[in-house]
Each structure stands twice: as structure tokens, then as C-alpha cells.
C-alpha positions as CSV (number, residue, x, y, z in Angstrom):
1,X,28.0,146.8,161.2
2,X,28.1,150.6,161.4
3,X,29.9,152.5,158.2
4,X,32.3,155.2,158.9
5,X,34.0,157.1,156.6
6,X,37.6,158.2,158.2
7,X,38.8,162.2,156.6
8,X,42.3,163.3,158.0
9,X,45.0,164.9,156.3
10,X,47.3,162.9,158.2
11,X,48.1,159.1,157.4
12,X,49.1,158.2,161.0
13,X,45.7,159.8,162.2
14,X,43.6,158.1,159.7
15,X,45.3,154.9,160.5
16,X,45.1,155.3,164.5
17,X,41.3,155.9,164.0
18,X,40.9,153.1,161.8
19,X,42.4,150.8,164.3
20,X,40.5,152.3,167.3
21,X,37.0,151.5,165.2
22,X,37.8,148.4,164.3
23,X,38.6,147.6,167.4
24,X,35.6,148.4,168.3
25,X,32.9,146.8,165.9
26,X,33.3,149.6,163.0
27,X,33.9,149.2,159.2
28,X,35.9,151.9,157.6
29,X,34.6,151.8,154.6
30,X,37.2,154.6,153.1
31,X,39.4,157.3,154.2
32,X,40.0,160.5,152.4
33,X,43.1,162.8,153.4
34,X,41.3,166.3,152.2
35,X,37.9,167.5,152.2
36,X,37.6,167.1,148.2
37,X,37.7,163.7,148.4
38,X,35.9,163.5,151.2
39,X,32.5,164.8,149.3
40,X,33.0,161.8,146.4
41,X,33.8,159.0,148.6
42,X,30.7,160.3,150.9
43,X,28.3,159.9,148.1
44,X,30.2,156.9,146.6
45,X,30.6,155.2,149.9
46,X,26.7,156.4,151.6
47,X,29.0,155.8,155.3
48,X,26.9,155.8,158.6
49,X,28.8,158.2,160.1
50,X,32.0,160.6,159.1
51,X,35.1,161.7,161.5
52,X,35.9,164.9,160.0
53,X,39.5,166.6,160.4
54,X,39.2,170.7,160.4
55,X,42.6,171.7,158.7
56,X,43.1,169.9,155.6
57,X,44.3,171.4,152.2
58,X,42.3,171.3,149.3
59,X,39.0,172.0,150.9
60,X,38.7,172.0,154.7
61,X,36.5,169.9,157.2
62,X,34.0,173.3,158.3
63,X,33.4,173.3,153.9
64,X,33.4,169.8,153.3
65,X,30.9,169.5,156.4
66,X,28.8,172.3,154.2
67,X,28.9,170.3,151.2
68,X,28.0,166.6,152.2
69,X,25.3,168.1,154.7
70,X,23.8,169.8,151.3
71,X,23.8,166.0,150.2
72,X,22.4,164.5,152.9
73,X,20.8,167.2,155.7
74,X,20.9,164.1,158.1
75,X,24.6,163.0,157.6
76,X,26.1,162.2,160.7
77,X,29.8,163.6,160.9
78,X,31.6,164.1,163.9
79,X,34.7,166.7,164.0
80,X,37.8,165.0,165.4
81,X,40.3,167.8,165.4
82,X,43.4,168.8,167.6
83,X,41.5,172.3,166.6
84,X,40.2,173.4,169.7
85,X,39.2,177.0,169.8
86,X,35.7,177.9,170.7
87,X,34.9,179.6,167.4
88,X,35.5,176.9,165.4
89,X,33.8,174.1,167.4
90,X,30.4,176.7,167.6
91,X,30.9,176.5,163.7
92,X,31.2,173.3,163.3
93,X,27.9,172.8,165.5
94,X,26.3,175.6,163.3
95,X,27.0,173.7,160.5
96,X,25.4,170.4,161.4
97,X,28.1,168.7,163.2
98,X,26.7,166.1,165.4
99,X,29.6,165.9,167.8
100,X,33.1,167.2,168.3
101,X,36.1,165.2,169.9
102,X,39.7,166.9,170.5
103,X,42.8,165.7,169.5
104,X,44.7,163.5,171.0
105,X,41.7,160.9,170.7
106,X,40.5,159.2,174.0
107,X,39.0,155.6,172.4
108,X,36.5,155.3,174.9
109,X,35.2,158.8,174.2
110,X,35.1,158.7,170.5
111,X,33.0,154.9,170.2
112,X,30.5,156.5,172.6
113,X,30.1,159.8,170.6
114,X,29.7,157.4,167.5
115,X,27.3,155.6,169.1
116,X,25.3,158.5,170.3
117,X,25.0,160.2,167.5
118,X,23.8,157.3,165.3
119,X,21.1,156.7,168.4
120,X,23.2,153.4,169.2
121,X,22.9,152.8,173.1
């Protein structure tokens, strides 16, 4: 069963994801509602794959991308964010995202996105 690690700084988000992965075959082994936490329960947790917000307080997604990327240069995190300006999605890509899925979530679109970028057919 594939790992994922759910970060969102909002409750209902992090609980409409987990719902949408379980759904689908996914075990959400923790959730984290800022980008601090995110980086401990990473390296705690060792998740498949990570659904990263963008704006979060504390630390944000683009520097808690940074960070667990500096832990683990082949981490697979995906930015789910309603955040959709070019700038920060090119970022996000600079920084090692592996994929990049707008808000409001299309279910269909995020398991395939999971699935591709852990090499799952």
C-alpha cells in the first residue's frame, strides 16, 4: 500500500484528501497543518509520496519542499494548492516538485498524478 503523507493548513482539505486516497487504495500515514511539522512527520513517517499545500503559516509548502528534498533528494511531493500563479508552480518545479494539482481537487486527476510520479501504471 502506497504511504502519503497529507500537509494542508486547512482541516477540511486534509480530511477531503484523506477520503479521496483512501478511496482509492492510499494509506495516510499522517497529516501536518504547516510546513514545520511537515519536515518531522516526513522523517518520522519515511511516506511514499507528500501532497503539499503552498500557503501555510509557520513555514510554507515552496520551504518545507526545500527542506525534506535536502532529506531525501528523491522525495516524491506533489503541490496541491488553490495557488495557481505561474511563478509559483515554476518554483515549486525548480525546487523538486514532482507534480502540481490546483485547487479544487479533481479525484481522478490527483490518483493518477500519485501514481505517475511514484512510476505506478
Amino acid at each position: 500500500m502506497n504511504k502519503v503523507l497529507v500537509v494542508d493548513d486547512a482541516a477540511f482539505m486534509r480530511a477531503s484528501l484523506r477520503m479521496m486516497l483512501e478511496r482509492n487504495g492510499y494509506e495516510v500515514v499522517g497529516e501536518a497543518d504547516n510546513g514545520e511539522i511537515a519536515i518531522k512527520k516526513y522523517q518520522a513517517l519515511n511516506p511514499d509520496v507528500v501532497t503539499m499545500d503552498i500557503t501555510m503559516p509557520k513555514m510554507d509548502g515552496i520551504k518545507s519542499l526545500q527542506a525534506i528534498r535536502a532529506i531525501n533528494k528523491d522525495a516524491n511531493i506533489v503541490v496541491v494548492s488553490a495557488m495557481g500563479k505561474e511563478e509559483l508552480v515554476r518554483e515549486a518545479i525548480v525546487y523538486g516538485a514532482k507534480g502540481f494539482i490546483l485547487k479544487p481537487i479533481n479525484e481522478e486527476h490527483l490518483i493518477k498524478t500519485l501514481n505517475m510520479v511514484q512510476g505506478i501504471v
